[in-house]
Every structure is written in C-alpha cells, then in structure tokens.
C-alpha positions, 0 to 999 in steps of 0.5 A: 326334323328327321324324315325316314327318307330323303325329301323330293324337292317339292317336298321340302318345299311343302314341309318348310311351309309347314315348320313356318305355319306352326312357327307363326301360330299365335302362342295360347294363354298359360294362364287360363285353361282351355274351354269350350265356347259356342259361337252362335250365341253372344253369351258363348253358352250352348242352348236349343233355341241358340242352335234353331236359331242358327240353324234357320238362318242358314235357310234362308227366307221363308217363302210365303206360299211354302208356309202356307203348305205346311201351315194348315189342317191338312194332312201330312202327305196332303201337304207334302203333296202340295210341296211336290206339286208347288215344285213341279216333282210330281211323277206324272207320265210326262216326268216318267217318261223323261226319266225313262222309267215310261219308254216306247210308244207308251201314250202320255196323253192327260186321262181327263181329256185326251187331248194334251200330254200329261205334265205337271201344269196340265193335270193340275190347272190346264186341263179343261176338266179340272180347269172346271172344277178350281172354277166351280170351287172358286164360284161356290165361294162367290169368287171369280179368277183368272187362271193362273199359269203355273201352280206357284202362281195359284198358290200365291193368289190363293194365299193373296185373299183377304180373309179372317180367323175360321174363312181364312183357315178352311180357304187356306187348304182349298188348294191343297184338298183340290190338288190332292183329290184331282191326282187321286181321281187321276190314279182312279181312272188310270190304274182302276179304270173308273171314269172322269166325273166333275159332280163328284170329284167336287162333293169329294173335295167339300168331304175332305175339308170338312173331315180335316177340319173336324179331326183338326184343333180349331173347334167347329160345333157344325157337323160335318154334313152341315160342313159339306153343304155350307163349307163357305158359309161354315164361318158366318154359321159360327159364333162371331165369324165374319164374312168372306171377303177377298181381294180378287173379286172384282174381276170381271166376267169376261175375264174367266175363260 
C-alpha cells in the first residue's frame, strides 16, 4: 500500500500490525448472506422482554429495602424521598454546608432541638423530637423497638415485620410517610417560622396514609376518618383481614430508650 508520505519507523511498525490483523481474519461465508442476530437471546431473535431482561441483569441484585421504596402507595416524590433519604443525599444544612453552598458561620444546629448538627441521621431518627414521633407510631401499632442506627437499618427492620395482605400494605409506607412528613415540618419551621409540634405532626402523618391509601387501588370501604383514627385497626375492621402480628415484639421495655 502506497502512503502519501514516508512512514516513521514507529509507524511501519503500527501498519504492518495492521496488514496482518486484516490478513489473519476469519474468511466470511460466500454462501450465506449477511444477517443480523440478537445475542441476548438463544433464539437470536430481538424482542422487548429479551432486552428487559438483559437490561436487569446488568443491575445487579435487588435489594429488598430498595423494592420496598418504590413498592408501595405512596406518592412518587415520597418514594423518591425515601431514596434520597435510604442514601443519605438529602440536602440537610450539614451536606450544604459541606459542599459550600451554606458558608461562614451560619448555625447548622437541628431545628427541632437545637442541640446537634443537622445530618442526615439526626434529622431523621437521632433527634429526640422525631425519636418521639417513630416511638409513638410504632407504640400506636402496639409495637415496641430499638432505635436503629442508621436509616438503612429502619428500613430493613421495618421491611422485617410479619404481616398479611391490607396490614402489610399500610405498615409498609409508614416510614416513607414519617420520613416525608418530618422533612416537611422540618422546611415549615426553618423557612416559615412555624413551631415544633409532635401532636401534630403524628395526626398528619396517620392523614396522609389514609389519604395514599384511598387514592390508591387497594379497595378500602372504611372512610378516611375511620382511616385516621383506626389506621392499625383499619385491616381487622375489613372484611377477612388478619391481625397484626410482627417479629419485633417482644422486645423488652427496658430496651426502648
């Protein structure tokens, strides 16, 4: 092959790999025409479910808190809240502080108690105030518990209770709900000046499940004021519901602080 130049020695080097790379490839089949074949599939044939399929190979294992996020009633950007939160990326005053947007010697304490730094953990779980109101939630479905340390370790012991059909349902977008309303009253009191207040931070947690729950397909034929007021109790009001039952209760008293 002529070049319009002289090669580089380097050069000749790299050509003459080349010339025997083409030289050394496998010689195609004169008698069968060329065709397209989709390797993902042993019948070699292109189809929707082939390509999901492949496609959720490559994500590897699903992770039983993450299918619980999203696997429930609740809204979207609850759910995607949740995620945020089960990652620790939600933009509390510690991260934005960390990443410069918050700079000088602007006060990062928690809203709620004024006491510790505002970090992921802290805002959702640490602080005594919303420490209170997972307590008092959990207390309300005749539960007891031990604070977990981290929000991963809610959502698995959350994900780990026994339950069937309707309880299993509402029990599953507790946490969601909790974690949703607790950074909502968190924005209240920070850019609207409203006041801590645990009473009522609980009725709006029990309002929002009932309200997910009716918008949502799983029929309900209690109302949802009967919802508000009986949320644990709404499976056994229902036609063949059973009770409640979870792994987690027998956890001594002692053991709640």
């Amino acid at each position: 092959m002529d070049f319009r130049r002289p090669l580089l020695v380097w050069e000749e080097e790299e050509a003459n790999r080349l010339f025997h790379l083409l030289n050394s490839a496998p010689i195609l089949c004169n008698s069968r025409s060329d065709e397209l074949i989709w390797g993902a599939d042993p019948s070699n044939l292109f189809s929707v479910s082939s390509l999901y399929l492949w496609s959720e190979s490559r994500l590897g294992p699903i992770l039983p808190v993450a299918a619980s996020i999203w696997n429930n009633f609740a809204p979207p950007k609850v759910q995607c809240f949740g995620w945020m939160a089960w990652l620790g990326k939600i933009k509390t005053l510690s991260f934005l502080h960390r990443i410069g947007i918050l700079t000088g010697n602007v006060n990062l304490d928690c809203v709620f108690c004024h006491n510790e730094i505002e970090t992921v953990e802290h805002i959702l779980l640490y602080c005594h105030f919303v420490w209170l109101l997972w307590s008092n939630i959990v207390r309300w479905w005749g539960m007891q518990w031990v604070l977990p340390g981290s929000v991963n370790g809610l959502l698995n012991w959350w994900d780990g209770c026994r339950m069937k059909k309707l309880e299993k349902k509402i029990w599953k977008v507790l946490p969601l709900a909790i974690l949703w309303s607790t950074w909502k009253h968190r924005n209240d009191c920070i850019f609207n000046g409203s006041q801590p207040n645990l009473e009522d931070l609980c009725e709006i947690v029990n309002v929002r499940v009932a309200m997910w729950l009716k918008a949502s397909p799983t029929q309900v034929e209690l109302s949802i004021n009967d919802l508000v007021f009986n949320l644990p109790q709404a499976a056994e009001l229902a036609p063949n519901k059973n009770c409640v039952s979870c792994c987690c209760c027998n956890i001594p008293d002692a053991d709640l602080g």
